[in-house]
C-alpha positions in Angstrom: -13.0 -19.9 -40.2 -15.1 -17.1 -40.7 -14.4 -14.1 -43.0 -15.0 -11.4 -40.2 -14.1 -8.5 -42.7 -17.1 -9.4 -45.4 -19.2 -10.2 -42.5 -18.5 -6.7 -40.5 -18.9 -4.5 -44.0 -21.8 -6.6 -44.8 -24.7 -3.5 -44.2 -27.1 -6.2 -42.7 -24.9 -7.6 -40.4 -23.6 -4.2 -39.4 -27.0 -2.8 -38.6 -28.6 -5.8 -38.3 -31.0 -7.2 -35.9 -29.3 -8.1 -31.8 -29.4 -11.5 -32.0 -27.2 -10.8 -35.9 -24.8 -8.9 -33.9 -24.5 -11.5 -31.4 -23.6 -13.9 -34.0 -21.0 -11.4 -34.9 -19.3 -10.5 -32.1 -18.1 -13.9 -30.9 -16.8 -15.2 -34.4 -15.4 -11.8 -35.4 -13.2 -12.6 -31.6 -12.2 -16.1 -33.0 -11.3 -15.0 -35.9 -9.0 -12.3 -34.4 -7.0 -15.1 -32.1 -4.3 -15.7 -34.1 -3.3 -12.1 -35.0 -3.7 -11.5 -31.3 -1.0 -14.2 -30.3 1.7 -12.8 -33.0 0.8 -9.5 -31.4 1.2 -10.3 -27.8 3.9 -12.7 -28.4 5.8 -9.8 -30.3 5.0 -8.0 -26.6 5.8 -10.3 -24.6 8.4 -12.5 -26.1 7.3 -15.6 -24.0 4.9 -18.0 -25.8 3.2 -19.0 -22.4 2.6 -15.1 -21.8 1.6 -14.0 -24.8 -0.9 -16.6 -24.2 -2.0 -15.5 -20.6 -2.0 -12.2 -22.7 -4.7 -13.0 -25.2 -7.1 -15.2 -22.9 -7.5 -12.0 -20.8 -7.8 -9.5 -23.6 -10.9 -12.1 -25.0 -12.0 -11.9 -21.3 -12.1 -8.2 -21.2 -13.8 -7.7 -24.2 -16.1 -9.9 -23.6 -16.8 -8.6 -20.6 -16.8 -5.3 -22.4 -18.4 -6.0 -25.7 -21.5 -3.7 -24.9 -18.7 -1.3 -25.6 -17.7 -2.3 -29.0 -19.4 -0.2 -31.7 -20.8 -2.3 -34.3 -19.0 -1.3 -37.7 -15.6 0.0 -35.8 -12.7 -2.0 -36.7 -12.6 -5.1 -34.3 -9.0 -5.8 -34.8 -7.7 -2.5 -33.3 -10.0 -2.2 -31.0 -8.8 -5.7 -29.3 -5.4 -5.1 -29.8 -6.0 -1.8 -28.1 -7.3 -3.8 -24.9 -4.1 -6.1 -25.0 -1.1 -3.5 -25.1 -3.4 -1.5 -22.2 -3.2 -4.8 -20.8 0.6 -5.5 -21.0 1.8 -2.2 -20.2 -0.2 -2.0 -17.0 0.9 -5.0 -16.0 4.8 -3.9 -16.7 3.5 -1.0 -14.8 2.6 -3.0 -11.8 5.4 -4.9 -11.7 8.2 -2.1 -11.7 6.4 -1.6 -8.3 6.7 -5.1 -7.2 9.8 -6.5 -5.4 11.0 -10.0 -5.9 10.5 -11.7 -2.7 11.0 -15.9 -3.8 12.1 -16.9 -0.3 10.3 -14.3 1.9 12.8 -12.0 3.3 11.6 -8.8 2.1 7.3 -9.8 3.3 9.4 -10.8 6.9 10.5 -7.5 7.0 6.9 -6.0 6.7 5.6 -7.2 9.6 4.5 -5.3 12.7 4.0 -6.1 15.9 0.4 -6.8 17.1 -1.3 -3.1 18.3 -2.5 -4.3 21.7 1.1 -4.3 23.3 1.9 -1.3 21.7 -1.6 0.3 23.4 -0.8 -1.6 26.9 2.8 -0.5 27.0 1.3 3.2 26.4 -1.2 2.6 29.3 1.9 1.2 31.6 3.8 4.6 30.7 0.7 6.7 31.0 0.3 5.1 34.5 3.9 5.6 35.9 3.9 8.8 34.5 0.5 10.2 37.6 3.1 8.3 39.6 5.8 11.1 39.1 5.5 14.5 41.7 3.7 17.4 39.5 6.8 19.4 39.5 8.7 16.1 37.8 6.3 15.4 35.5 6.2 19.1 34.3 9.7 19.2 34.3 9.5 15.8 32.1 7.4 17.0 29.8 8.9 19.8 28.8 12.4 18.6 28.4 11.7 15.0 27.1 8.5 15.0 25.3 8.3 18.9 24.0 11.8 18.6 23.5 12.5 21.9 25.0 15.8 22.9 26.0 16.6 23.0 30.1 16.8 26.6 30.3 13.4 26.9 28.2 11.9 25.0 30.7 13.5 26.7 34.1 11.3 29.8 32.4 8.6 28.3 31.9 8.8 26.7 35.1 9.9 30.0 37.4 12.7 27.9 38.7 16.5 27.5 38.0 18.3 25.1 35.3 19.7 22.6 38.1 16.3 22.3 39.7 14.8 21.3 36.0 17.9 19.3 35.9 17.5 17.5 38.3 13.7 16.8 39.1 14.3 15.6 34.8 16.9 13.2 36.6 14.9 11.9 39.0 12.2 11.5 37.0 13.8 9.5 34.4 15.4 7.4 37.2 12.1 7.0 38.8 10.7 5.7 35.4 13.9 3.5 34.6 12.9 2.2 38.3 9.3 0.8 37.5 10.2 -0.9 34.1 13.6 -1.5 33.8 14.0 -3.3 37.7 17.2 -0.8 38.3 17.8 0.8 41.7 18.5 4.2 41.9 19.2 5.1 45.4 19.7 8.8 45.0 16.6 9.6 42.4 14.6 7.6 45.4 16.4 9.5 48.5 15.8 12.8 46.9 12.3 12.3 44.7 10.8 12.7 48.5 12.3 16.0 48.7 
């Protein structure tokens, strides 16, 4: 093994030419390798992690090494990159739920948009189907969520007439998707 301490306080190495620092940077990250793996096995407290732990900290420095300022301490700045490392991944997984036999990703799924969007049209369409006076009267008790004598004043017209054209209304509506007969909604919706 290489002495990375002589060789990083070594003034020509240190400021040295590229291809010196080259040299430098990949044995001073061997030499690191087993102080990393007491470290992240003192972490992580599984050998197998603390393995996983130091392969991507070498990986991330590596990718990073234009970073590393020649003559800094190596050591720190390495172990630096693997507690980041483990903490954000603790981080990530306080968010994550165990899910080994799928229940929870079941739970998560939705329906595909395109019934949603041609139930919507099928509403939209009964909806013109309604007299104007039931679809006002529909709109403002069942979709503003106004009250029924909010909407006789609004309307110019008393409660039971709001109640009612909301009555026959709904029962005209029940009528086109739910298959149910309504005889009096039908006898007095011509009305």
């Amino acid at each position: 093994m290489v002495n990375v301490n002589s060789h990083l306080s070594d003034p020509s190495t240190r400021q040295g030419s590229a291809s010196g620092r080259a040299a430098t940077f990949p044995s001073g990250l061997l030499a690191q390798v087993p102080r990393l793996r007491a470290f992240a096995r003192s972490l992580a407290r599984d050998p197998d992690r603390a393995d996983d732990l130091v392969q991507e900290t070498l990986a991330k420095a590596w990718a990073h090494r234009t970073m590393f300022k020649e003559g800094t301490n190596l050591r720190a700045w390495l172990f630096t990159i693997l507690r980041n490392t483990y903490f954000g991944e603790l981080r990530s997984r306080r968010r994550e739920v165990s899910d080994s036999n799928g229940y929870h990703s079941a739970q998560l799924t939705s329906p595909p948009a395109q019934l949603h969007y041609l139930e919507l049209q099928s509403v939209a369409h009964a909806f013109e189907g309604l007299t104007s006076s039931q679809r006002e009267a529909l709109f403002l008790v069942g979709v503003s969520g106004l009250s029924y004598d909010e909407a006789a004043r609004i309307c110019g017209c008393a409660v039971g007439t709001i109640k009612s054209r909301v009555f026959r209304a709904r029962a005209i509506l029940l009528d086109k998707f739910g298959g149910r007969q309504h005889p009096q909604a039908m006898a007095t919706s011509a009305a």
